[in-house]
C-alpha positions as CSV (number, residue, x, y, z in Angstrom):
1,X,69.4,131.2,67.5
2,X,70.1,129.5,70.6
3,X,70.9,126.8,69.3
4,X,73.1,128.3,66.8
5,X,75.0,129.8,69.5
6,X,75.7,126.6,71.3
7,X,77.1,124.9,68.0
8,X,79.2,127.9,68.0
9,X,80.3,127.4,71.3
10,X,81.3,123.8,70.8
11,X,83.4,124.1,68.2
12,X,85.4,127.2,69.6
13,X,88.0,125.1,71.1
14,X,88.6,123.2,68.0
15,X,88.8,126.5,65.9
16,X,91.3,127.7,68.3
17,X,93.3,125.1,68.9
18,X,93.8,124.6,64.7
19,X,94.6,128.5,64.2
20,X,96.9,128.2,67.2
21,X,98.5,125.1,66.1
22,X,99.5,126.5,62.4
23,X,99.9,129.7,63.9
24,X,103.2,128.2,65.6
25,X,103.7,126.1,62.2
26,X,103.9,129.3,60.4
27,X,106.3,130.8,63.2
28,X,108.5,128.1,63.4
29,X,109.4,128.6,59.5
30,X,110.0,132.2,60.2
31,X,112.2,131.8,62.9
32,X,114.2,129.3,61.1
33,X,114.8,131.9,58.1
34,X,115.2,134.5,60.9
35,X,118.1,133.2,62.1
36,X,119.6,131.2,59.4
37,X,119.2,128.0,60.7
38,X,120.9,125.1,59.3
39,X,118.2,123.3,59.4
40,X,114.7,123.0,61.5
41,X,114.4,122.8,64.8
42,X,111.9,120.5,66.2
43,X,112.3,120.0,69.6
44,X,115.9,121.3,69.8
45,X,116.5,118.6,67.4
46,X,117.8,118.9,64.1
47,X,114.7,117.7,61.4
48,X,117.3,115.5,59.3
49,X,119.7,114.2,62.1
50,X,120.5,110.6,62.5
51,X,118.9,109.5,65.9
52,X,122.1,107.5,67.2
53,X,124.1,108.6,64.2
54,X,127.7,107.0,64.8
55,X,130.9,108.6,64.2
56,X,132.0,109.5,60.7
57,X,134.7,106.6,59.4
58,X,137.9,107.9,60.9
59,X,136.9,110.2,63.3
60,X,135.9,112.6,59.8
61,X,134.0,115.8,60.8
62,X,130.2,115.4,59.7
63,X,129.6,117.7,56.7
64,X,127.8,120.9,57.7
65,X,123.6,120.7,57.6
66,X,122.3,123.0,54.3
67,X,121.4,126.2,54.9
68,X,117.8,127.5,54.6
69,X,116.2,130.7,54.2
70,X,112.6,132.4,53.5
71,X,112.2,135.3,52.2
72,X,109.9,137.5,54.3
73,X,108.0,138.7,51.5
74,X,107.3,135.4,50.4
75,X,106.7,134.4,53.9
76,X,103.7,137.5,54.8
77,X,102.1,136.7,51.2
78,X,101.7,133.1,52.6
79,X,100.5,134.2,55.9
80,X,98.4,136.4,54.4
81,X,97.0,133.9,51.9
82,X,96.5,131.5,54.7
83,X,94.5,133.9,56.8
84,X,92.5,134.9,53.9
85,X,91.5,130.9,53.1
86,X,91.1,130.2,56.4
87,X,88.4,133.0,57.5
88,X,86.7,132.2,54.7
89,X,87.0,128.3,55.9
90,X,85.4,129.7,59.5
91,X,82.3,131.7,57.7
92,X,81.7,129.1,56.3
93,X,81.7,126.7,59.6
94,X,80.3,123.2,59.6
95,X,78.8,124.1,55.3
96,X,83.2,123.8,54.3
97,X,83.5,121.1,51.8
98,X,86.5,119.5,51.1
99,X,87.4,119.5,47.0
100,X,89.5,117.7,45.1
101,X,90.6,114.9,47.3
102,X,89.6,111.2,46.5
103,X,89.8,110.3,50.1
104,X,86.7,112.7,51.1
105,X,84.6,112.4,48.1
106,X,82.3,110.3,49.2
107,X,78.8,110.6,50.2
108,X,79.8,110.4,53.9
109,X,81.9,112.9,54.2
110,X,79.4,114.9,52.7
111,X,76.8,114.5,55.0
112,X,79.3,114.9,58.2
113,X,79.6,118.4,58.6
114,X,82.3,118.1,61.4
115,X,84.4,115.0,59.4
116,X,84.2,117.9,55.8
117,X,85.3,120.6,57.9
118,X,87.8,118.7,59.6
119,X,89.0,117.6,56.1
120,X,88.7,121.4,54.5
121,X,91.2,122.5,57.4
122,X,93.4,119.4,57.0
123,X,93.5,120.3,53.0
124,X,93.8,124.2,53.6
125,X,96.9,123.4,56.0
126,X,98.6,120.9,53.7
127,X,98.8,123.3,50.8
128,X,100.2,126.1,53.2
129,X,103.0,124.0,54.0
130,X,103.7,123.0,50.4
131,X,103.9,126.6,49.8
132,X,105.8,127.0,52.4
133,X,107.8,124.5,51.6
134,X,108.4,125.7,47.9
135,X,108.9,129.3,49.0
136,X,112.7,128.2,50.9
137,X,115.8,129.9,49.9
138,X,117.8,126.4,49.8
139,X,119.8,123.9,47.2
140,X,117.3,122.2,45.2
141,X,118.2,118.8,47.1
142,X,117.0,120.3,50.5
143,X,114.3,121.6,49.2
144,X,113.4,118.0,48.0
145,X,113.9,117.1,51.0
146,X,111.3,119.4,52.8
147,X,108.4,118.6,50.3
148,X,109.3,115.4,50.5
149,X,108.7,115.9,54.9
150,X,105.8,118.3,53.8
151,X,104.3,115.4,51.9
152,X,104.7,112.7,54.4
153,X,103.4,114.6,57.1
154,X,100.0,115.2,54.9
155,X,99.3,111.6,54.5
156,X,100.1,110.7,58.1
157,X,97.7,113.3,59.5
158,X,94.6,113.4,57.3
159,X,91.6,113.0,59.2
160,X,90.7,110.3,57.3
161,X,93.1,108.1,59.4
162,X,91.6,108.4,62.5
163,X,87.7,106.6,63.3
164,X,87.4,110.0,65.2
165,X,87.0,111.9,61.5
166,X,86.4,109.4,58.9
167,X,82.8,109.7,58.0
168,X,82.6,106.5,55.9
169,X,84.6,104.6,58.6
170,X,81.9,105.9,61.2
171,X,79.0,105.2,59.3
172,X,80.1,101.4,58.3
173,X,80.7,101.0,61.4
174,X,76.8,102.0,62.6
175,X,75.7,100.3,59.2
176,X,77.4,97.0,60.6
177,X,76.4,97.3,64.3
178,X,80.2,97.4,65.0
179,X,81.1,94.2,63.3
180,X,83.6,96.3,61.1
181,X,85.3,97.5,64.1
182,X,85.7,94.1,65.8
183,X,87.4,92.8,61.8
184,X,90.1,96.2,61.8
185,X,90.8,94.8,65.1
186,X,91.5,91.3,63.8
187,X,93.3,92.3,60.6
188,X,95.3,94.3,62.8
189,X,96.5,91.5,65.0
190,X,97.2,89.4,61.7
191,X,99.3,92.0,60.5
192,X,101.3,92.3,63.3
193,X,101.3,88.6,63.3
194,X,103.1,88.2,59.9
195,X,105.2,91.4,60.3
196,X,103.6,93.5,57.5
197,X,100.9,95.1,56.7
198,X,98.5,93.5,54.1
199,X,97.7,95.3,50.8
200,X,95.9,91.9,49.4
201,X,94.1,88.7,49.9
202,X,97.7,87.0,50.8
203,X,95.6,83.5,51.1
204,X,94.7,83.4,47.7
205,X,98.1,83.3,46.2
206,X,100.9,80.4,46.7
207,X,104.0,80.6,44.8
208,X,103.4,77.3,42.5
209,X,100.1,77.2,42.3
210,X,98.9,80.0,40.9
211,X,101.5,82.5,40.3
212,X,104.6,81.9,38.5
213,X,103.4,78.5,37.3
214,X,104.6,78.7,33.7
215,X,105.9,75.0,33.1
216,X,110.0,74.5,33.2
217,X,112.9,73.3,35.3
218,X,115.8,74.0,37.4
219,X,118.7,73.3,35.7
220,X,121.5,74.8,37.8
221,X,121.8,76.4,41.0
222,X,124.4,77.6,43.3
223,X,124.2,79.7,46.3
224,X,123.0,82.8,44.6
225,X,120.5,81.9,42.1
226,X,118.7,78.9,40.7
227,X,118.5,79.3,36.8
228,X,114.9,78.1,34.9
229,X,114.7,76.8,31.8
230,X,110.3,76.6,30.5
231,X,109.6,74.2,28.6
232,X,108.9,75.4,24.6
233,X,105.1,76.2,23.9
234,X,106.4,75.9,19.9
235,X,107.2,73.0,18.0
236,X,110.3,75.3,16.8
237,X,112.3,77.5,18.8
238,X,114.9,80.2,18.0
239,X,118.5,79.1,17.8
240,X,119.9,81.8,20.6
241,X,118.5,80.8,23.5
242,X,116.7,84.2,25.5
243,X,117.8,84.6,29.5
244,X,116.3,87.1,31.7
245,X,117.8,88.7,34.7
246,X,115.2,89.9,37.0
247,X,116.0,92.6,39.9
248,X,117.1,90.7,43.0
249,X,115.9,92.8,45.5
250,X,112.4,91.2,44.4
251,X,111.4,87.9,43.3
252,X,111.7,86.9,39.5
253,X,108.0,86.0,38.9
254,X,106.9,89.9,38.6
255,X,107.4,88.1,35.1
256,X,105.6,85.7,35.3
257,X,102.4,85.8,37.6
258,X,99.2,84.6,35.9
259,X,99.2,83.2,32.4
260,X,97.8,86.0,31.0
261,X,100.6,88.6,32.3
262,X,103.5,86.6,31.8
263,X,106.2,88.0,30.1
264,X,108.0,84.9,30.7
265,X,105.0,82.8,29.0
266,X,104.8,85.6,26.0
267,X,108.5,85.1,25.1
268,X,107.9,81.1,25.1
269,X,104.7,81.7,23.2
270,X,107.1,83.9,20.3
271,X,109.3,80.7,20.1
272,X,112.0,81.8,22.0
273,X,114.1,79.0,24.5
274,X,113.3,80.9,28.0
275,X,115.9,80.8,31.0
276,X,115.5,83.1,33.9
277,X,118.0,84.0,36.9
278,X,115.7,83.2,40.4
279,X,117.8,84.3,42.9
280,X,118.2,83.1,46.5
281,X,116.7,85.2,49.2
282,X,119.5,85.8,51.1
283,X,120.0,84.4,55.0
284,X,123.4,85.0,57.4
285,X,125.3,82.6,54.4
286,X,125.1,85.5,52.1
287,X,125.7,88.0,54.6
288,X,129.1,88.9,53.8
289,X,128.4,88.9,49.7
290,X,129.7,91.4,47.6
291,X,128.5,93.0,44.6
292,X,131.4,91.4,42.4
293,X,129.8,88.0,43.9
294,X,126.6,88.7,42.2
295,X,128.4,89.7,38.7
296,X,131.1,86.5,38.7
297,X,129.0,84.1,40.3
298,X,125.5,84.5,39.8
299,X,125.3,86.6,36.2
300,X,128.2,85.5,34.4
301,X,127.6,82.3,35.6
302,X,124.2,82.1,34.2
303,X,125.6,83.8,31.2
304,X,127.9,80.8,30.7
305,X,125.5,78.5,31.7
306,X,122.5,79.2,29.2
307,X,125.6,79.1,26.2
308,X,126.5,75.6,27.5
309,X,122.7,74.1,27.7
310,X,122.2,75.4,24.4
311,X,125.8,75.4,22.3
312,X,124.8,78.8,20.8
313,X,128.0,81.2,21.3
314,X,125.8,84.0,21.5
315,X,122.3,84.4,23.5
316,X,119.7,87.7,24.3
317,X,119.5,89.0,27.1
318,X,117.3,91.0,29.1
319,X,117.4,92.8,32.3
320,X,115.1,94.3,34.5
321,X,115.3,97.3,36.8
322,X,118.2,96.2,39.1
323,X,118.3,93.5,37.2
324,X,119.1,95.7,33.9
325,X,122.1,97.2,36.0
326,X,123.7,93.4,36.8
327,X,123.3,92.3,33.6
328,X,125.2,95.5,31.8
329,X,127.8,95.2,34.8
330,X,128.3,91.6,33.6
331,X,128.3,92.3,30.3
332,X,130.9,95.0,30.7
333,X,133.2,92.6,32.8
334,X,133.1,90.2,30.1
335,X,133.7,92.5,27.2
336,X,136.9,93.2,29.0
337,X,137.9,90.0,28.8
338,X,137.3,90.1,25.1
339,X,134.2,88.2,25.3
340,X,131.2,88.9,23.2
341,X,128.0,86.2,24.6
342,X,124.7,88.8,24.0
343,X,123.6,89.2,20.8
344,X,121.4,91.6,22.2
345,X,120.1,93.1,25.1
346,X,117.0,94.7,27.0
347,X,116.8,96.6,29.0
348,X,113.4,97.6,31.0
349,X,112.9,100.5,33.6
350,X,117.0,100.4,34.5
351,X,119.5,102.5,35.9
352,X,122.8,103.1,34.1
353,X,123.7,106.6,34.8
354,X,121.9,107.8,38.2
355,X,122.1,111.5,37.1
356,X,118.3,111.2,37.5
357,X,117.1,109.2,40.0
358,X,113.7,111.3,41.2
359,X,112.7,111.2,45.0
360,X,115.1,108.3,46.0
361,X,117.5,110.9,45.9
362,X,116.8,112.8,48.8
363,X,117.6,109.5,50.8
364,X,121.3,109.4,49.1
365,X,124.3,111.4,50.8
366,X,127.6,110.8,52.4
367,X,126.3,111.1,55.7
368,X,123.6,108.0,54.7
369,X,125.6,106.2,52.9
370,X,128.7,106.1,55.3
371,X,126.0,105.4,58.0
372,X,124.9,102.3,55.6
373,X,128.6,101.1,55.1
374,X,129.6,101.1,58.7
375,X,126.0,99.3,59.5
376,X,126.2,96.3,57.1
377,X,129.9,96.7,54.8
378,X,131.7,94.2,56.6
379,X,128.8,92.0,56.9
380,X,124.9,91.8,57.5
381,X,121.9,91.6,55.9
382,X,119.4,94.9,54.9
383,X,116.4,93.5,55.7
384,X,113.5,93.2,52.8
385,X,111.0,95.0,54.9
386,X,112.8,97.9,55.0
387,X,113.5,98.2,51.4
388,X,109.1,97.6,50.8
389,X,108.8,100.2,53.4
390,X,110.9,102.6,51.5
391,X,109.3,102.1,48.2
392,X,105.9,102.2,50.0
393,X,106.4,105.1,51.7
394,X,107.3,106.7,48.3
395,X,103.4,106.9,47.4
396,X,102.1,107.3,51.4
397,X,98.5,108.0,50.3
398,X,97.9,104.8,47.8
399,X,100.7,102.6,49.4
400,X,100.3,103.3,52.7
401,X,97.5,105.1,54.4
402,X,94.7,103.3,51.9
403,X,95.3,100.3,53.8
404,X,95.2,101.5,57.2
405,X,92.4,102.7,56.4
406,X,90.7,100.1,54.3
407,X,92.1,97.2,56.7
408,X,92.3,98.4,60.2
409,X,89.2,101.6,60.4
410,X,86.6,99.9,57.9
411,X,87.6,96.1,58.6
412,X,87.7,95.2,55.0
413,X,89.9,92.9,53.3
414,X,91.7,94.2,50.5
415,X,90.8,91.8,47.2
416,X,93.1,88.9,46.2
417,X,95.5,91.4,43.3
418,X,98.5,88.7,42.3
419,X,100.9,92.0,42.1
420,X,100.2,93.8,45.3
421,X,100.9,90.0,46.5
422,X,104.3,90.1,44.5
423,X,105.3,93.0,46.3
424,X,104.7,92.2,49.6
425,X,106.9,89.0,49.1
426,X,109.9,90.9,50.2
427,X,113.7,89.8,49.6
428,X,116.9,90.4,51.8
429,X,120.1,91.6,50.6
430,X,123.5,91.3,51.2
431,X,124.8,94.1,53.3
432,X,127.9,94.5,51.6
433,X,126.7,94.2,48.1
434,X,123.8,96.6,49.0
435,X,126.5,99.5,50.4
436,X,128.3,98.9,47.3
437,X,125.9,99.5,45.3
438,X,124.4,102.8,46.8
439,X,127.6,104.4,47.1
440,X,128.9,103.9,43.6
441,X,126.0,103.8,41.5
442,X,123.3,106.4,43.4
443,X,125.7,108.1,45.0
444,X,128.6,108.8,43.1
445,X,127.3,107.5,39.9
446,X,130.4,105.7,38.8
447,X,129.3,103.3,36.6
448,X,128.1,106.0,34.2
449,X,131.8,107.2,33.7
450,X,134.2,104.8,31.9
451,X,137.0,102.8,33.8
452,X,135.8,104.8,37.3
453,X,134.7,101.0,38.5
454,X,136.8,97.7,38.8
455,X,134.2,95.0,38.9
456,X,135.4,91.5,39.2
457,X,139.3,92.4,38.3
458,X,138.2,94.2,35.2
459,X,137.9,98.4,35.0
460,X,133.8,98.8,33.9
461,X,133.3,100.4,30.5
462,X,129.8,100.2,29.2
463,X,130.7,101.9,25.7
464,X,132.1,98.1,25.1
465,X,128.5,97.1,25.2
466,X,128.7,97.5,21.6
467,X,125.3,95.4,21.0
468,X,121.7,96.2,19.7
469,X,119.9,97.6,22.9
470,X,116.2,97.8,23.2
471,X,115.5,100.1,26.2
472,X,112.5,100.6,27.8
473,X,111.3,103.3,30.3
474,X,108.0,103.6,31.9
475,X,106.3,107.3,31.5
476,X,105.0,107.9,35.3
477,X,108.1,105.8,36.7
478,X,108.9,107.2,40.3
479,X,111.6,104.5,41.3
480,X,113.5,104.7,37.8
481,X,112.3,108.2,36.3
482,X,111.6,107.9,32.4
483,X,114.6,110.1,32.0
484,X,117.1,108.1,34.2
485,X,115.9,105.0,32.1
486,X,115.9,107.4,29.0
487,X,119.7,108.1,30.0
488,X,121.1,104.9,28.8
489,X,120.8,105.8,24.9
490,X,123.8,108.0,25.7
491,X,126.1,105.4,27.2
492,X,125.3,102.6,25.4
493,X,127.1,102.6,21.3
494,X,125.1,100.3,19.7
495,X,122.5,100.2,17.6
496,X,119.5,101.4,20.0
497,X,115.5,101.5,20.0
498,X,113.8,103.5,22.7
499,X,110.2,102.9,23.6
500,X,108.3,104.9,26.5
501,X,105.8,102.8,27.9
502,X,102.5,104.6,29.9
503,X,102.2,103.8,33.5
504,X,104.5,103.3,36.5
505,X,107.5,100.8,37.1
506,X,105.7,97.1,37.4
507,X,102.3,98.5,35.6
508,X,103.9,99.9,32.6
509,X,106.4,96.7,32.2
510,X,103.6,94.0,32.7
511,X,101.2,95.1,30.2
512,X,100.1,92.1,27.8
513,X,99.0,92.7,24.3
514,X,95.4,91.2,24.8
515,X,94.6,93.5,27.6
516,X,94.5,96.5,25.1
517,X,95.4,99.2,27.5
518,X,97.6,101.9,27.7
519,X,99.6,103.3,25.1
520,X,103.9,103.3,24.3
521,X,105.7,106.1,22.1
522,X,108.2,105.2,19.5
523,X,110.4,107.4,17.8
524,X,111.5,105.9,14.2
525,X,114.1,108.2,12.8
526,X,116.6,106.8,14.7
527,X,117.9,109.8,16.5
528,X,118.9,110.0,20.3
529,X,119.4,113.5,21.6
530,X,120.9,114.6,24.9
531,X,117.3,114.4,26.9
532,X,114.3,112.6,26.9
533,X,112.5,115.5,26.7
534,X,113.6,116.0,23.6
535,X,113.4,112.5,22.2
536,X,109.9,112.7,23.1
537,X,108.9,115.9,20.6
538,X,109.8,113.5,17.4
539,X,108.2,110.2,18.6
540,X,104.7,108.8,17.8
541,X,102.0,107.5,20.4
542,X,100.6,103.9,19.7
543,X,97.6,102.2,21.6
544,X,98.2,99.3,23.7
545,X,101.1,96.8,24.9
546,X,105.2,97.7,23.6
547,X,105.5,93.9,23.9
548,X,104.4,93.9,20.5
549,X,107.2,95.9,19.4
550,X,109.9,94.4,21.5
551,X,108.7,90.5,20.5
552,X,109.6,91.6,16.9
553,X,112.6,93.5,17.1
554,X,114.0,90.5,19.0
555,X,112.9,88.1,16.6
556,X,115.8,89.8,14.5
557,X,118.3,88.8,16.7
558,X,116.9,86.1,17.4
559,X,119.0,83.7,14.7
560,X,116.7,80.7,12.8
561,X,114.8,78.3,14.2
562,X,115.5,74.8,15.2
563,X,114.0,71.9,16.4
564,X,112.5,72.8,19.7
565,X,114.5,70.8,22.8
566,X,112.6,67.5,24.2
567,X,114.1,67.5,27.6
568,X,115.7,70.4,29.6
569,X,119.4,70.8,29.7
570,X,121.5,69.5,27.4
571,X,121.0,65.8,29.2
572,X,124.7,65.4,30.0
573,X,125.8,67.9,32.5
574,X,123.2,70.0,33.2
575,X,119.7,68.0,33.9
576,X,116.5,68.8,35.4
577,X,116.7,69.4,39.9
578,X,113.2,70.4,40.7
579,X,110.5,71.7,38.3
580,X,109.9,75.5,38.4
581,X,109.6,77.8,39.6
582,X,112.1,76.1,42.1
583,X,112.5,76.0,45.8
584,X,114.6,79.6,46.2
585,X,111.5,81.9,45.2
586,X,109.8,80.7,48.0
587,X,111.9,81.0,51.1
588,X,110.2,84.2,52.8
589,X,112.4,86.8,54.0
């Protein structure tokens, strides 16, 4: 008993100083709807204000902060719920288990009884805020907002971040005699060393060696993009040539990193003559390029380029996520000028009408995006960390968190993965281009609506697109949602194929054949109704890759086949500068 009671006594403070902490939490909402506040207040401060925000353009008066209520019904059934859950948590005292949450299932946590209570609270005061959270009277974009805060909050402040409360952490820690501390300590420093935090074995990757080493050339370059032509893997290739227009606020060789999940290597492999748009990471020369700079000079240009090389007046084309968007831009422009150069294009995981674009829309409104246009308009560069923090921060717990944990409290090195080392090879871009681009495609959504855009001296119109489209969206997308991809059978007037892949944005797009996993649904009536929703109630699931599918639908537009080039270029203007991938991909931002 006694020593029952001193337990007890131990742990009073931290009982109280958690019920008095989310007692505040839970009176801090109520005041807010109490008074009809604008927005939170933290610290006098609004929760969404601008630290330093600068005037509006013009002296304009900043548009007024949403309005948020709770109801106070909804508010004392949370409370009530919350006292209910956590008196139960207290009975049960250092026995409470945390449920359902990867990060404490293991044995350690387990057999810590402080680290699982610690953990049970952490979980119990997480889904009070959600509710909370959910129960606001507000617009549906504020409310986006909050979970979105709700959320971010959770991941930073599980207990499985600090070596005070994680139980594995702790015990590898004893298991190692310290040695894991004195590594978390040293991938810390390295971190900090090279500016970003590590989610892979970084030294067992070069750009060359063993990722994006598919054979080919540089066979043009200007001060935007080199363009790569792969040498045939066929005796015979297809007569239009196939160029693909990767996003460039990454680098092209998502598409091509290990022979095995190269899309680049497949489409050589199905006899098609390859060229792919590497773009230049941009530095202070770039800083003042526009978005019509990247559509003139760097798509149309490779456009033109890939129909001199190979003599064909038509090619396919492909784009891919941002990509996808600067490639139908391009295609547009030209169709105003009455030319027709695609025979076809794909699209994968892009953006045409933002209508839809999930949780990177709570980041997009005036306020922002003026802020962005006085910051970097005129000139500068946006930075490629910041745009990899963004995306990170988009999935905290997996992106985020895993690593601090894994790296810096248990000392480990995360294992050599050639995507996770993709995606911390971060690209700049232009600030001008990049303000363009966020006002009038996520914020205003212009290029959705026809002639709302002049791009490059011509009014935008992507009903002139009037090609075959094969467009590709990924089911568990969160950067382009399936039904923002979805969106484009409704803009587009040709003759269309929609495929939903399984999977997120990279996963779901690099998924070879010969791996076998994950499945893609196909609809085969031929019908496009207003949603994807909808769509989705007539198609058919499939097992495995949609490269399949794609490979032969292309081989329809793909013309007949010819003698396979024996050097790259056409050997008169246009000759080999550098074998690929070419010296752009691998300046570091």
């Amino acid at each position: 008993m006694k020593q029952q009671a001193t337990g007890a006594d131990a742990f009073a403070p931290f009982q109280k100083a958690l019920s008095e902490g989310w007692t505040q939490a839970l009176a801090s909402f109520q005041q807010s709807a109490a008074k009809g506040a604008s927005a939170f207040d933290v610290g006098g401060s609004p929760l969404w204000q601008i630290s330093q925000m600068p005037q509006m353009p013009g002296g304009a008066k900043m548009p007024d902060l949403p309005k948020i209520a709770i109801d106070p019904q909804k508010l004392q059934s949370i409370q009530q719920q919350y006292v209910a859950e956590a008196t139960a948590l207290w009975s049960q005292g250092f026995q409470a288990k945390p449920e359902g949450d990867k990060r404490f299932a293991s044995d350690a946590w387990g057999s810590n009884p402080l680290a699982a209570f610690s953990a049970a609270v952490y979980l119990l005061n997480g889904r009070t805020m959600l509710n909370m959270a959910e129960a606001i009277d507000a617009d549906e974009k504020t409310k986006a907002r909050l979970r979105f805060a709700v959320e971010q909050w959770m991941a930073a402040s599980s207990p499985s971040n600090s070596l005070a409360f994680n139980a594995e952490a702790q015990k590898k820690a004893i298991d190692s005699q310290g040695e894991s501390i004195a590594k978390g300590i040293q991938n810390l420093l390295n971190d900090v060393k090279q500016g970003h935090m590590s989610m892979t074995d970084e030294s067992a990757f070069e750009v060359g060696r063993n990722v994006a080493t598919t054979e080919g050339a540089v066979v043009f370059e200007n001060e935007f993009f080199q363009l790569l032509e792969y040498k045939p893997l066929t005796a015979k290739v297809y007569e239009r040539p196939f160029l693909l227009v990767p996003p460039c606020i990454n680098k092209f060789y998502i598409l091509d990193l290990q022979p095995e999940n190269s899309l680049i290597r497949y489409a050589n492999e199905q006899g098609h003559r390859v060229f792919v748009v590497s773009w230049r990471n941009p530095d202070e020369s770039l800083a003042k390029a526009t978005w019509d700079d990247y559509i003139e000079n760097a798509a149309i240009q490779a456009i033109h380029t890939v129909q001199d090389i190979s003599g064909s007046k038509q090619i396919n084309t492909l784009g891919f996520c941002v990509g996808g968007t600067i490639l139908s831009t391009a295609l547009a422009v030209l169709a105003g000028r009455g030319e027709k150069p695609a025979a076809s294009v794909t699209l994968l995981t892009t953006f045409l009408d933002f209508s839809d674009t999930g949780i990177l829309d709570i980041f997009v409104d005036e306020p922002m995006v003026a802020y962005r246009e006085m910051q970097l308009g005129k000139g500068g560069l946006l930075p490629g960390g910041d745009l990899a923090s963004t995306f990170s921060f988009l999935r905290p717990n997996d992106l985020v968190w895993n690593y601090v944990v894994g790296n810096y409290l248990k000392g480990e090195t995360p294992p050599p993965f050639d995507l996770l080392y993709w995606n911390s090879d971060a690209t700049n871009l232009p600030g001008p281009f990049y303000a363009w681009y966020l006002r009038n495609t996520y914020h205003e959504n212009k290029l959705a609506k026809p002639n709302a855009l002049t791009v490059c001296g011509q009014k935008i119109d992507l009903g002139k697109i009037d090609i075959p489209a094969y467009i590709y969206g990924s089911r568990e997308d969160h950067i382009v949602p399936i039904g923002g991809a979805y969106a484009s059978t409704q803009l587009l007037p040709g003759k269309k194929r929609f495929v939903m892949g399984a999977s997120g944005h990279i996963a779901g797009v690099i998924n070879p054949p010969a791996k076998k996993k994950r499945s893609h649904w196909i609809r085969e009536d031929g019908k496009f109704p207003k949603t994807q929703a909808e769509w989705l109630t007539g198609a058919t699931e499939h097992p495995g890759s949609w490269w399949t599918d794609w490979a032969q639908w292309l081989k329809g537009h793909a013309g007949k086949q010819i003698p396979a080039p024996k050097v790259y270029g056409n050997g008169k203007a246009y000759k080999a500068i550098e074998p690929a991938p070419g010296r752009y991909v691998k300046a570091r931002a």
